[in-house]
OpenMM code with the backbone's topology and positions (N, CA, C; nanometers):
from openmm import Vec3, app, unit

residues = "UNK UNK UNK UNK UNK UNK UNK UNK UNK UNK UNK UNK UNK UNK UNK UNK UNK UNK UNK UNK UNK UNK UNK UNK UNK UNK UNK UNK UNK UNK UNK UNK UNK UNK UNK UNK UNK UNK UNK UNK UNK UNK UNK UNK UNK UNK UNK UNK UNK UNK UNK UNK UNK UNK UNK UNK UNK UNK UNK UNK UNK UNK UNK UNK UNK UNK UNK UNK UNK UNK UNK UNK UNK UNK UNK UNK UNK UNK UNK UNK UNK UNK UNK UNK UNK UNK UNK UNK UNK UNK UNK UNK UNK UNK UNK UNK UNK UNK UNK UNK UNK UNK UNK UNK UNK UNK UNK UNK UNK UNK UNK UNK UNK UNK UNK UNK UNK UNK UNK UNK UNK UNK UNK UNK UNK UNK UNK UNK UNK UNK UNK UNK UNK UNK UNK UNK UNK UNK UNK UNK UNK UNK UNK UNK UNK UNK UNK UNK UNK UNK UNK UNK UNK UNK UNK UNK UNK UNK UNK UNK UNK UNK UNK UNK UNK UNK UNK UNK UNK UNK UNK UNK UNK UNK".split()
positions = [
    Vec3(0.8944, 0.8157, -0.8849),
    Vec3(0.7810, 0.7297, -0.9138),
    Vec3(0.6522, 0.8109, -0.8984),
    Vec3(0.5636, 0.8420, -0.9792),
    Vec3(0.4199, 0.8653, -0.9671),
    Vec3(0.3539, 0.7577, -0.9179),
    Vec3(0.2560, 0.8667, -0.8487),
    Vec3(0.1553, 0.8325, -0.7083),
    Vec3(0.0469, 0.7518, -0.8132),
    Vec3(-0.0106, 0.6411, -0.7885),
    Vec3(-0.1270, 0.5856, -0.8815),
    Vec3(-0.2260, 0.5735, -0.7763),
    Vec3(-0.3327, 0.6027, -0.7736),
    Vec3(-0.4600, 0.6370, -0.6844),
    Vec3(-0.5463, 0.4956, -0.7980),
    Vec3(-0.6090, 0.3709, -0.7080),
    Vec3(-0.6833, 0.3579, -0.7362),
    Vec3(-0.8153, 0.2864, -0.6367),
    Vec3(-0.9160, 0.2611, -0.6927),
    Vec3(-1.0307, 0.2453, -0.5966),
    Vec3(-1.0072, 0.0909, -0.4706),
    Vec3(-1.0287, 0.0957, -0.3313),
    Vec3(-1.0457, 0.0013, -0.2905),
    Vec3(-1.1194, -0.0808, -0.3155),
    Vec3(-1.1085, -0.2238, -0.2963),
    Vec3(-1.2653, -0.3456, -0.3188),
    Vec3(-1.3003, -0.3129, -0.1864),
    Vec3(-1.4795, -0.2782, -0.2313),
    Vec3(-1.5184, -0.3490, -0.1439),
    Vec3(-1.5841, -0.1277, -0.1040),
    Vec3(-1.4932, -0.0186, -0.1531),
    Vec3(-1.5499, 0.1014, -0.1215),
    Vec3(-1.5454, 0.1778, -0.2807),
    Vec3(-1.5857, 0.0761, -0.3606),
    Vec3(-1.5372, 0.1302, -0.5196),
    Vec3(-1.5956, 0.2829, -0.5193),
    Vec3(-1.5867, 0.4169, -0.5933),
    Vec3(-1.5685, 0.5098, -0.5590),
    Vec3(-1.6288, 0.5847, -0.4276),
    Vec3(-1.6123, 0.5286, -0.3396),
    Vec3(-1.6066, 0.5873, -0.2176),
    Vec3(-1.4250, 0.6374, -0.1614),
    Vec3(-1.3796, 0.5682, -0.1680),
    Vec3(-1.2161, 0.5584, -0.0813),
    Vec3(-1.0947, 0.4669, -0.2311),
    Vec3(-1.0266, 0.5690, -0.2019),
    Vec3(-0.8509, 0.5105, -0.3167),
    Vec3(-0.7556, 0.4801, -0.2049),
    Vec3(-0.6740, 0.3911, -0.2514),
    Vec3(-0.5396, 0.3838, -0.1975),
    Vec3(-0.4272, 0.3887, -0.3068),
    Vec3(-0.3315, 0.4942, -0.2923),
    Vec3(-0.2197, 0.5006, -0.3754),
    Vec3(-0.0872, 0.4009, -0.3408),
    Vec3(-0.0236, 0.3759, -0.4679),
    Vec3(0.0906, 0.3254, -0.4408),
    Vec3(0.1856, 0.3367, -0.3513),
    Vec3(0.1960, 0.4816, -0.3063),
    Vec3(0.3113, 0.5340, -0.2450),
    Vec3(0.2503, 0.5433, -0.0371),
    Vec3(0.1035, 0.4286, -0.0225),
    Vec3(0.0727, 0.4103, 0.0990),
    Vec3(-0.0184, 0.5324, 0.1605),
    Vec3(-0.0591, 0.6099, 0.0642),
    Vec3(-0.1631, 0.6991, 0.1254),
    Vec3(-0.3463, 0.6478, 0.1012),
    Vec3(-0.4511, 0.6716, 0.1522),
    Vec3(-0.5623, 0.6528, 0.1800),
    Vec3(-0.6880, 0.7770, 0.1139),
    Vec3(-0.7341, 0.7993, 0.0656),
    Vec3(-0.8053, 0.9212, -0.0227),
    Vec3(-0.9466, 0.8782, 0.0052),
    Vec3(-1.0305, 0.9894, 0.0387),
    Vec3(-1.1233, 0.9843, 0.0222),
    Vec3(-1.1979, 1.0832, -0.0908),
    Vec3(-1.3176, 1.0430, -0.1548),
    Vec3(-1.3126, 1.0985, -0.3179),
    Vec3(-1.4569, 1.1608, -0.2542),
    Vec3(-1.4828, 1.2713, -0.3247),
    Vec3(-1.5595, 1.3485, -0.2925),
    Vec3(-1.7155, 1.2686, -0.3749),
    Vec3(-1.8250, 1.3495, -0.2647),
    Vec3(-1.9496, 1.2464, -0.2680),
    Vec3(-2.0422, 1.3334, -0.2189),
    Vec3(-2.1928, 1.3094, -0.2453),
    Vec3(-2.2975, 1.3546, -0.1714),
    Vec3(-2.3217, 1.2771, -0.0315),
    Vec3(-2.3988, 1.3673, 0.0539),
    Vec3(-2.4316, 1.2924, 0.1829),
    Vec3(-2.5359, 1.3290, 0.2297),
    Vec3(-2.6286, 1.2700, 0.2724),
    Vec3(-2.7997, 1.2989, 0.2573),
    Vec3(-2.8090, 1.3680, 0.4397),
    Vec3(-2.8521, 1.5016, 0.4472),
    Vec3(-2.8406, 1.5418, 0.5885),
    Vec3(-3.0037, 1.6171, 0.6398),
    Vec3(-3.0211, 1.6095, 0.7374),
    Vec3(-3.1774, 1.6609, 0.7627),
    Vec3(-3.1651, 1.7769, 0.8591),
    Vec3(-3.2343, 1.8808, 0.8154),
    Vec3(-3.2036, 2.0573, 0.8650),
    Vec3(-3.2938, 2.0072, 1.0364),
    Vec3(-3.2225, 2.0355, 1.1045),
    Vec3(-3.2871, 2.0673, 1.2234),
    Vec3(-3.4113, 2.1061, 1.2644),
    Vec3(-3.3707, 2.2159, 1.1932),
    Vec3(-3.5236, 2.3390, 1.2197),
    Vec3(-3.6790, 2.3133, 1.1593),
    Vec3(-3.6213, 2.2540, 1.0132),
    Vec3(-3.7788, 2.2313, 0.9385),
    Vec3(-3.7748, 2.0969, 0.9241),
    Vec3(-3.7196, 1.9881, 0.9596),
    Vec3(-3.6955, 1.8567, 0.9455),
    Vec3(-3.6974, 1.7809, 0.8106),
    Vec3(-3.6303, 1.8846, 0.7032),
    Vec3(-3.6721, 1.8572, 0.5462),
    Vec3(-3.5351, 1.7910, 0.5335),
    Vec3(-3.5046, 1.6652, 0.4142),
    Vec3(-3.3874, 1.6570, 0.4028),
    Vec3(-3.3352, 1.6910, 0.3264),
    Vec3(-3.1598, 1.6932, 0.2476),
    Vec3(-3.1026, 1.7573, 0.1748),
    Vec3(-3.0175, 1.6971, 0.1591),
    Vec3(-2.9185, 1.7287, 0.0200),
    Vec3(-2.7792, 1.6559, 0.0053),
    Vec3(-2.6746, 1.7461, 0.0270),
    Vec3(-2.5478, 1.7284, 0.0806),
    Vec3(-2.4704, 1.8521, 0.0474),
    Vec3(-2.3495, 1.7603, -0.0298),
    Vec3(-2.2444, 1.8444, -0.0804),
    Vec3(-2.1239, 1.7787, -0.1168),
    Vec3(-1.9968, 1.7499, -0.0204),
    Vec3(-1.9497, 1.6759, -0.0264),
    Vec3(-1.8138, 1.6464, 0.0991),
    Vec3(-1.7200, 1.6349, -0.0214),
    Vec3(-1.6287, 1.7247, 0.0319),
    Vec3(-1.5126, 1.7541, -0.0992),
    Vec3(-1.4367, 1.6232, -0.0166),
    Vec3(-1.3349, 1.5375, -0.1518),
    Vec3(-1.2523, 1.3857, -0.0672),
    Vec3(-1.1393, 1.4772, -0.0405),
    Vec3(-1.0365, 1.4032, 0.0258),
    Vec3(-0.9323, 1.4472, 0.1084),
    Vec3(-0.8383, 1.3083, 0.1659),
    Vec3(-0.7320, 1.3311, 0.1729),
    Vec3(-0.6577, 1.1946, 0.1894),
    Vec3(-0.6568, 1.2264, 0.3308),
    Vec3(-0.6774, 1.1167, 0.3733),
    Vec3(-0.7109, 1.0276, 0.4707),
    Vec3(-0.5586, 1.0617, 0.5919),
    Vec3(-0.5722, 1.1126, 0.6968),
    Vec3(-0.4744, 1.0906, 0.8421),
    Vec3(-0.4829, 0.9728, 0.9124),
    Vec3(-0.3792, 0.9276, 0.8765),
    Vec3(-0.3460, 0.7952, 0.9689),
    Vec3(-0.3816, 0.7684, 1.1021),
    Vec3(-0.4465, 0.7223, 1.2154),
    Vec3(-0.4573, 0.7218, 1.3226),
    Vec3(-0.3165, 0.5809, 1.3749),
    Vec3(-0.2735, 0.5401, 1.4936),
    Vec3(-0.1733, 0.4498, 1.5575),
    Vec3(-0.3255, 0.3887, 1.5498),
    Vec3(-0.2103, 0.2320, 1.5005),
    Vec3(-0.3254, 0.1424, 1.5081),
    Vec3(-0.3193, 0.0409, 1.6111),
    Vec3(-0.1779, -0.0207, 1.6218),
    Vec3(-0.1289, -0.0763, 1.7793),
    Vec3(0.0147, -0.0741, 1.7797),
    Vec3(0.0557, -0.0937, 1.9274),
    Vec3(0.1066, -0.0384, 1.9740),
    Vec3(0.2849, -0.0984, 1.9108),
    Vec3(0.2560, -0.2032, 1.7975),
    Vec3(0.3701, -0.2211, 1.7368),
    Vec3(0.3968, -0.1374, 1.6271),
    Vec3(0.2989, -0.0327, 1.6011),
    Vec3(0.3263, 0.0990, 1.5248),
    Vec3(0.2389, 0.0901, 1.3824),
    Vec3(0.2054, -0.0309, 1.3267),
    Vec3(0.1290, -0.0134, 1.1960),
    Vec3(0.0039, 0.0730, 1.2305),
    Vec3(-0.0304, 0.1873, 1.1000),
    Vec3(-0.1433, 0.2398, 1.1176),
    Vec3(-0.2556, 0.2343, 1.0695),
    Vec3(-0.3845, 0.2977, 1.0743),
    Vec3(-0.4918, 0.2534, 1.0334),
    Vec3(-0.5925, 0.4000, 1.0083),
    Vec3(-0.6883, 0.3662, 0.9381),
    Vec3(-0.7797, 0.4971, 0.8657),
    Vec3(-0.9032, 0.4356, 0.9013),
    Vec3(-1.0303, 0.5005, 0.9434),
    Vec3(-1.1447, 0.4647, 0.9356),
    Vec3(-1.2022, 0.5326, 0.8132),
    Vec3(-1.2917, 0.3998, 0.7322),
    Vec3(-1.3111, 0.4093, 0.6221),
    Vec3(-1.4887, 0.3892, 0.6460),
    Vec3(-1.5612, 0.5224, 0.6928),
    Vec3(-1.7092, 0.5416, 0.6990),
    Vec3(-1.7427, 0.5844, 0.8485),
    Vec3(-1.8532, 0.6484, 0.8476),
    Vec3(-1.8732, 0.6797, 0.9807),
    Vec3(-1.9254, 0.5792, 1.0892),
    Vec3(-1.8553, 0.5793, 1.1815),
    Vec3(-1.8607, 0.4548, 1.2540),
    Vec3(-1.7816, 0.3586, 1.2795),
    Vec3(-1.7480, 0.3479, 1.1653),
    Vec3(-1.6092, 0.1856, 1.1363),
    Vec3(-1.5620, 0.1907, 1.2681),
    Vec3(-1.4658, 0.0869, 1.2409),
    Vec3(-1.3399, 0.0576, 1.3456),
    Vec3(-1.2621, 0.0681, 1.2048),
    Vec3(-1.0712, 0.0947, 1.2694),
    Vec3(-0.9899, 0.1783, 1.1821),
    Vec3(-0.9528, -0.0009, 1.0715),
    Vec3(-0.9039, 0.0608, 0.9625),
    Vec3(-0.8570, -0.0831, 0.8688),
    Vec3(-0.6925, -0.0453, 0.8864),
    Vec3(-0.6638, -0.1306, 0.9091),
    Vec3(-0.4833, -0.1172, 0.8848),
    Vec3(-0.4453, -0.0529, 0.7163),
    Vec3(-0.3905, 0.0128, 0.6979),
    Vec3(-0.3072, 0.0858, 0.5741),
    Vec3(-0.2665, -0.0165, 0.5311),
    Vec3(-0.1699, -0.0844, 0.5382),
    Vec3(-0.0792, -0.2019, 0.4542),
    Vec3(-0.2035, -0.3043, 0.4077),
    Vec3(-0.2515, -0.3323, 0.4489),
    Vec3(-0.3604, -0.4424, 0.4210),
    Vec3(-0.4465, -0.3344, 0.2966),
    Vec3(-0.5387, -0.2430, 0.2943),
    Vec3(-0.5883, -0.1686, 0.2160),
    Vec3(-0.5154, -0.1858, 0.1016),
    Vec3(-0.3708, -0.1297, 0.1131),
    Vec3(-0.2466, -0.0887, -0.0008),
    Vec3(-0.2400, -0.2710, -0.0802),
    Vec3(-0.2399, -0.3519, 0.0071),
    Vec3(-0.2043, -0.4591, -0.0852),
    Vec3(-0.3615, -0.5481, -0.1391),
    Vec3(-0.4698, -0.5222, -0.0829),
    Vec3(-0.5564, -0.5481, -0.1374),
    Vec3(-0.6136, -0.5000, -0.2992),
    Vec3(-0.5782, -0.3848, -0.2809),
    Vec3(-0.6245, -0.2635, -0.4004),
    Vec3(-0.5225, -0.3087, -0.4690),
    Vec3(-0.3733, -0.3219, -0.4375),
    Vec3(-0.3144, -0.3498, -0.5805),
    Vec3(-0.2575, -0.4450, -0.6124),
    Vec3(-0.2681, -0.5589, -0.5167),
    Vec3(-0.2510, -0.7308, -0.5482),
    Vec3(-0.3441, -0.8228, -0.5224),
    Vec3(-0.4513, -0.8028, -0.4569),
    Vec3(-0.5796, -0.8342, -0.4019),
    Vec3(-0.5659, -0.9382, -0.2628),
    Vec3(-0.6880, -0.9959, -0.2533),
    Vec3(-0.6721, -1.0450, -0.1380),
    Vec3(-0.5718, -1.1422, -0.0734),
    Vec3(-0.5534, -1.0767, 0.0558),
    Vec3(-0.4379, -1.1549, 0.1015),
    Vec3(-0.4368, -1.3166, 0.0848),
    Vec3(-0.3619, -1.4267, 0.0747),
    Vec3(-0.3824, -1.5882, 0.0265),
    Vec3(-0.4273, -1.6511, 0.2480),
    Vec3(-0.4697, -1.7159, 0.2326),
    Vec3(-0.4401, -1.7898, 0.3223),
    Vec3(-0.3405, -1.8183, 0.3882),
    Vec3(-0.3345, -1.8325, 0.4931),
    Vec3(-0.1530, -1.8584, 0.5901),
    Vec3(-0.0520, -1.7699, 0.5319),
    Vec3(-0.1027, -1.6364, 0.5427),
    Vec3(0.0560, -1.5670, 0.5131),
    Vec3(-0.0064, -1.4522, 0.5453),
    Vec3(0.0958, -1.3198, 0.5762),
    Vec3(0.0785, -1.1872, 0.6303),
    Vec3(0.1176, -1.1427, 0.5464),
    Vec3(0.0910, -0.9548, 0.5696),
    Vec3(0.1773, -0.8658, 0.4656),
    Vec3(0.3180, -0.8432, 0.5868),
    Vec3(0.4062, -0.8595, 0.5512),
    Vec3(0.5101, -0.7564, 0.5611),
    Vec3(0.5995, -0.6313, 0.5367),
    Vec3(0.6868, -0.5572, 0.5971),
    Vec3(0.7495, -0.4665, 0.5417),
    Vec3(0.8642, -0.5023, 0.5083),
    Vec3(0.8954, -0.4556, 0.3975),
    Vec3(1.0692, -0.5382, 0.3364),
    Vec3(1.1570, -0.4491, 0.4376),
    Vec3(1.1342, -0.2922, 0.4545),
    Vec3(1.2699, -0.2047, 0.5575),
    Vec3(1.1876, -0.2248, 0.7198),
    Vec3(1.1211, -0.2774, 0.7276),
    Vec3(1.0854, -0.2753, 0.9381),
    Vec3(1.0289, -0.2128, 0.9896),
    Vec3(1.0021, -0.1010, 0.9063),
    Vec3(0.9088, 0.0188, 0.9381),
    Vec3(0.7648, 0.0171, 0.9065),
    Vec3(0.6468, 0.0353, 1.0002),
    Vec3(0.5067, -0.0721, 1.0117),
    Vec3(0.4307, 0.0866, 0.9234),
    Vec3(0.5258, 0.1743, 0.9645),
    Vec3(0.4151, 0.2934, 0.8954),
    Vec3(0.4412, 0.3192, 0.7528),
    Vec3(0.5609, 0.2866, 0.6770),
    Vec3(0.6041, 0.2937, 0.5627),
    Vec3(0.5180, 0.1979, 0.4768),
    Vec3(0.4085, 0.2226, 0.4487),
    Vec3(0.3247, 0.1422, 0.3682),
    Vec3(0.3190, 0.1325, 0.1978),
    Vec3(0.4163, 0.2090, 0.1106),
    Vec3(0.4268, 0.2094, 0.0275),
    Vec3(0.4089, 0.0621, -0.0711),
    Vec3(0.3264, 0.0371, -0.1585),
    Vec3(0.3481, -0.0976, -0.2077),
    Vec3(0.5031, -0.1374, -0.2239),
    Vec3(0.5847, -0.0343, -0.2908),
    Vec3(0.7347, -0.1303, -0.3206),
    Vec3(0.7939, -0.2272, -0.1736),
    Vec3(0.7443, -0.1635, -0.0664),
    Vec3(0.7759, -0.1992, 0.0611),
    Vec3(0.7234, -0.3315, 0.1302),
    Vec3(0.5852, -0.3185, 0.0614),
    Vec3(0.5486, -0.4723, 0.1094),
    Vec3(0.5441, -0.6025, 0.0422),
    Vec3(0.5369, -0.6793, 0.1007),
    Vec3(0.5463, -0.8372, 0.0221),
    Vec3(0.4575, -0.8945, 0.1337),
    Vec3(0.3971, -1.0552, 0.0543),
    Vec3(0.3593, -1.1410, 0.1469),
    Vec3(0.4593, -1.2405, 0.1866),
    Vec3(0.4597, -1.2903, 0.2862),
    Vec3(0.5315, -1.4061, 0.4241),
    Vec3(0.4409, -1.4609, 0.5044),
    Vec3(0.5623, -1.6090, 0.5689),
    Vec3(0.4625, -1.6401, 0.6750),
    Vec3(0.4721, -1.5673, 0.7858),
    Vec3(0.4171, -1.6363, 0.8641),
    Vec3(0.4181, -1.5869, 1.0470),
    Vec3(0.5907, -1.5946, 1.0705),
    Vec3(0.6634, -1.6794, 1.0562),
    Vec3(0.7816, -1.6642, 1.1107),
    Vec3(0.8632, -1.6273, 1.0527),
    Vec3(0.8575, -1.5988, 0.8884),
    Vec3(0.9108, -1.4801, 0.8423),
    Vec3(0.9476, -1.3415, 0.8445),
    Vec3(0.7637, -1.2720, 0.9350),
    Vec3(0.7135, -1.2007, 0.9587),
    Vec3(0.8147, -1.1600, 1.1262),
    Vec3(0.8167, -1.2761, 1.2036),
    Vec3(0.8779, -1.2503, 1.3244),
    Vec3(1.0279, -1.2264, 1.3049),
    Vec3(1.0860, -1.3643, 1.2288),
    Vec3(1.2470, -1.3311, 1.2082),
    Vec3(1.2969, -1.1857, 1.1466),
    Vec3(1.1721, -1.1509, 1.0640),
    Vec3(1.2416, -0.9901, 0.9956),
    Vec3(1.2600, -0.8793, 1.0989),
    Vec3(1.1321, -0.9320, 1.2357),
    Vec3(1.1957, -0.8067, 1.3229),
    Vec3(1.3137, -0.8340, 1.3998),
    Vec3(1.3221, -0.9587, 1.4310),
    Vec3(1.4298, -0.9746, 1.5138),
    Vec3(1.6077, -0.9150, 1.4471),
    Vec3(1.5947, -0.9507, 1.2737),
    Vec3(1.7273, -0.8916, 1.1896),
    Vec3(1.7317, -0.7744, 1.1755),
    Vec3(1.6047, -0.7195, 1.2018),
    Vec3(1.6328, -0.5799, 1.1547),
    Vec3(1.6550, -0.5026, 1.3317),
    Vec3(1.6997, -0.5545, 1.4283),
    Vec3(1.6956, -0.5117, 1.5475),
    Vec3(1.5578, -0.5024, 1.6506),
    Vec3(1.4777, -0.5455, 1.6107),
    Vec3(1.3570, -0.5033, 1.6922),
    Vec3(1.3462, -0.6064, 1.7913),
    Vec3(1.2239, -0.6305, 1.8235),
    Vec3(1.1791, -0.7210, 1.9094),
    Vec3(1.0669, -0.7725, 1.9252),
    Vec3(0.9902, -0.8629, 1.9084),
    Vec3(0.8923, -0.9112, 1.8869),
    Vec3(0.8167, -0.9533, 2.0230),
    Vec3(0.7187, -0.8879, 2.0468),
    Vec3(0.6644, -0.8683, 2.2199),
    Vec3(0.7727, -0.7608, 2.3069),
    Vec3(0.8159, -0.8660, 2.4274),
    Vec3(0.9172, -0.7931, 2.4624),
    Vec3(1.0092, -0.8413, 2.4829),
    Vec3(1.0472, -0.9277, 2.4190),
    Vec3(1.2310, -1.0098, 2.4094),
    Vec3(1.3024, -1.0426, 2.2784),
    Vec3(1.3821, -1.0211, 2.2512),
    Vec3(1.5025, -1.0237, 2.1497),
    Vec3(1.5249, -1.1405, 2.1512),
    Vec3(1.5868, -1.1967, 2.0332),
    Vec3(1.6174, -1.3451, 1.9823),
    Vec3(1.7828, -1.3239, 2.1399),
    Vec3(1.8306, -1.2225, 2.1418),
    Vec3(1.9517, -1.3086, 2.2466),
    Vec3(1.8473, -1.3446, 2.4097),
    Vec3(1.7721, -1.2148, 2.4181),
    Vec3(1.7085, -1.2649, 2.5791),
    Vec3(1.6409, -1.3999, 2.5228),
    Vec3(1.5813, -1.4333, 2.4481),
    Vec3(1.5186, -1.5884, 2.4378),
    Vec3(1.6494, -1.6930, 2.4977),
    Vec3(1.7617, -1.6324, 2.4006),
    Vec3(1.8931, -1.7199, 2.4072),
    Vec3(1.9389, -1.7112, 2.5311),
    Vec3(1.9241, -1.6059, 2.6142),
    Vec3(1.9670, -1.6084, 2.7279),
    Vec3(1.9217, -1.6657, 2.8598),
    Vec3(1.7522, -1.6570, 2.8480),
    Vec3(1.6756, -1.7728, 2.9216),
    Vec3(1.7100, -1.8649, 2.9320),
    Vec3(1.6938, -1.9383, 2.7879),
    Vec3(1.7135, -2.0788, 2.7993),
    Vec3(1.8685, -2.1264, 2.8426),
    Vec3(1.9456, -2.0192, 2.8152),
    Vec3(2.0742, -2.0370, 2.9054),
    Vec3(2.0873, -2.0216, 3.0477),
    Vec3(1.9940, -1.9853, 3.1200),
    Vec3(1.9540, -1.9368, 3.2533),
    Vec3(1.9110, -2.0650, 3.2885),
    Vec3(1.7958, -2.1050, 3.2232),
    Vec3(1.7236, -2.2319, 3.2593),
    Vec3(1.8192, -2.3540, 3.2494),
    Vec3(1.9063, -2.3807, 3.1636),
    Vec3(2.0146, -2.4470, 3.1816),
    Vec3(2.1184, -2.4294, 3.2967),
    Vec3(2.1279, -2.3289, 3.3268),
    Vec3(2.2485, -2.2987, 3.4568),
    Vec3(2.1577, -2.3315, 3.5833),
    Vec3(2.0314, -2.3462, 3.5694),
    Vec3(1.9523, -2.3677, 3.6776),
    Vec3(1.9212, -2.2962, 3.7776),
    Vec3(1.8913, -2.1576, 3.7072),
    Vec3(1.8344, -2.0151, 3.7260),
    Vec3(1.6458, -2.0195, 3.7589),
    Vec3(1.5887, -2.0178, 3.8373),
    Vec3(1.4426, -2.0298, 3.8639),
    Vec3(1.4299, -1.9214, 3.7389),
    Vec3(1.2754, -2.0005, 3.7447),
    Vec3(1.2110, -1.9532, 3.5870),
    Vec3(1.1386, -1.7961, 3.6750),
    Vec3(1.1210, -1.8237, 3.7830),
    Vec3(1.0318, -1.6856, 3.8230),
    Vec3(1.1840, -1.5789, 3.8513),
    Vec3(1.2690, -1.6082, 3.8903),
    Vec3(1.3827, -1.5319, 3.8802),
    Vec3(1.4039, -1.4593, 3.7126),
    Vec3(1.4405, -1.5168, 3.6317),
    Vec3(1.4220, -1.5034, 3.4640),
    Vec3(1.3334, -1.4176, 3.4303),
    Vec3(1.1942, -1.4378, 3.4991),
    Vec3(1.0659, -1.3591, 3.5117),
    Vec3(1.0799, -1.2212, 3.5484),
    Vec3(1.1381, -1.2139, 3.6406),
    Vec3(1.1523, -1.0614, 3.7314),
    Vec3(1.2566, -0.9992, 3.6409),
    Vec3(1.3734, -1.0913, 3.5960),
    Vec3(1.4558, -1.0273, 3.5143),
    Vec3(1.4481, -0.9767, 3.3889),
    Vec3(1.3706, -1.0430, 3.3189),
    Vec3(1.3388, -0.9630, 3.2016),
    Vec3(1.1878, -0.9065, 3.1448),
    Vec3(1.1527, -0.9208, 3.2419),
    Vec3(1.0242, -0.8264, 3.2537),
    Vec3(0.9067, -0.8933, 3.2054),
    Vec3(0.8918, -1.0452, 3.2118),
    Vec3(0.7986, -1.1189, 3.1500),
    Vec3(0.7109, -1.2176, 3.2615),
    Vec3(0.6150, -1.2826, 3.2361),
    Vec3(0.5571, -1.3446, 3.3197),
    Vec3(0.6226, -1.4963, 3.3572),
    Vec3(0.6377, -1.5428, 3.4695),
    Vec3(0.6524, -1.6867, 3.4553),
    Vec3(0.5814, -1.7762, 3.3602),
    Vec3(0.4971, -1.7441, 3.3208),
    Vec3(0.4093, -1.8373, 3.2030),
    Vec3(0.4915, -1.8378, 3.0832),
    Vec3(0.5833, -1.7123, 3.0765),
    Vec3(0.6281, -1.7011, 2.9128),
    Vec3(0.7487, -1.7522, 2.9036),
    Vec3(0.8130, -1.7500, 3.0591),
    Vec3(0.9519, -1.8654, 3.0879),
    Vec3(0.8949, -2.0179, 3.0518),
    Vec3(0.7782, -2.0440, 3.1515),
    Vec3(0.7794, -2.1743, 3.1206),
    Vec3(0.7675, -2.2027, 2.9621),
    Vec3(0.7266, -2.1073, 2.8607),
    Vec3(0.6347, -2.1134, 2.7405),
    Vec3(0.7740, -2.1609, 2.6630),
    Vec3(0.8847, -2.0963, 2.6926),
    Vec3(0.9993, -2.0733, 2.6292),
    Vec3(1.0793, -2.2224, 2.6743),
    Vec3(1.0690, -2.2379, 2.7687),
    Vec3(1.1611, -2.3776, 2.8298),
    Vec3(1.0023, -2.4982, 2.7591),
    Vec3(0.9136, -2.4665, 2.7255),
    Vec3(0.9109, -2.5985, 2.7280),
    Vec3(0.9061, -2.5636, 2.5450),
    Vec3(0.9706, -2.4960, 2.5012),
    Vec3(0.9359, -2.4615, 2.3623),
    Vec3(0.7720, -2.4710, 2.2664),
    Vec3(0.7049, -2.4169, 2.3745),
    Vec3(0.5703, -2.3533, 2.2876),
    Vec3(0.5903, -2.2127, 2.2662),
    Vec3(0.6355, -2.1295, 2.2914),
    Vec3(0.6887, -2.0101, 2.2464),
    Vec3(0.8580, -2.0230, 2.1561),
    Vec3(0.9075, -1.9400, 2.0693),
    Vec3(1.0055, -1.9050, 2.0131),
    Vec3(1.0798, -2.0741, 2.0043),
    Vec3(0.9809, -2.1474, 1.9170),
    Vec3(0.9894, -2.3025, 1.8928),
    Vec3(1.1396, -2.2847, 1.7573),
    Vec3(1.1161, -2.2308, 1.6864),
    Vec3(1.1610, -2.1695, 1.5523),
    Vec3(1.2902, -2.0981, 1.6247),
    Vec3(1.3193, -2.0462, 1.6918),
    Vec3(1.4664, -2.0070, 1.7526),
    Vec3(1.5466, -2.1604, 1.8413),
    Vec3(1.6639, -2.1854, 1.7368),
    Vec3(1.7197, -2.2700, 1.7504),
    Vec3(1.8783, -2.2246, 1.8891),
] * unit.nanometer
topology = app.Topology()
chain = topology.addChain("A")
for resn in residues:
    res = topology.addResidue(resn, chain)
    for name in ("N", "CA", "C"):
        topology.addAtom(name, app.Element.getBySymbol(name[0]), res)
């Protein structure tokens, strides 16, 4: 498949995002003032594709796009530029699980619990418990296992036991 580079909304020839999940920056003037004689000047900034920085700590990454910014997530960029803005009530996802694989063929839009169930099938874990430790709580809490016991055991707060027993957390896990 060829790489298609085209302009982001919103940085029209300033910054591209290609199909295949990379970030480009396109070469430009930049207005700079000499130290010494305080005259100003333009020079050229040749573009250059863009190094990913970790964006959090569930692994999707992110590029700062101008001096200053805070970083934009990659997947979001990639599906803006070539499907446009995301709809209301729905996320991007990755179809293989992998948050850095940003390639358009890779992403699609979903909801929120689409978004959660895909990590749980594809092995992951969403925070820090697996669809069986959910299953296993509430099997704890049934055997009549203290919720702060549950707590110590799987490495979570009593708030997120109670969250789970009273089903405001992992409502959608049957």
């Amino acid at each position: 498949m060829d790489e298609v580079w085209r302009d982001i909304p919103g940085y029209e020839g300033k910054y591209q995002a290609s199909n295949m999940g990379r970030i480009r920056s396109l070469d430009r003037y930049v207005r700079g003032r000499c130290h010494y004689s305080g005259n100003e000047f333009r020079r050229k900034v040749s573009g250059r594709v863009l190094k990913p920085g970790q964006f959090c700590k569930n692994g999707h990454v992110s590029v700062v796009l101008g001096h200053g910014a805070i970083g934009s997530p990659v997947h979001q960029l990639v599906m803006r530029t070539f499907v446009g803005e995301t709809p209301e009530g729905v996320e991007i996802l990755h179809i293989n699980g992998n948050p850095k694989d940003n390639r358009l063929e890779n992403l699609r839009y979903g909801t929120r619990t689409e978004n959660i169930l895909d990590v749980y099938y594809q092995g992951g874990k969403w925070r820090k418990l697996f669809m069986e430790d959910v299953q296993q709580i509430r099997f704890g809490l049934f055997a009549g296992i203290k919720g702060s016991e549950l707590a110590r055991m799987y490495g979570v707060s009593s708030s997120v036991i109670s969250a789970i027993k009273k089903r405001r957390s992992y409502s959608w896990l049957v």
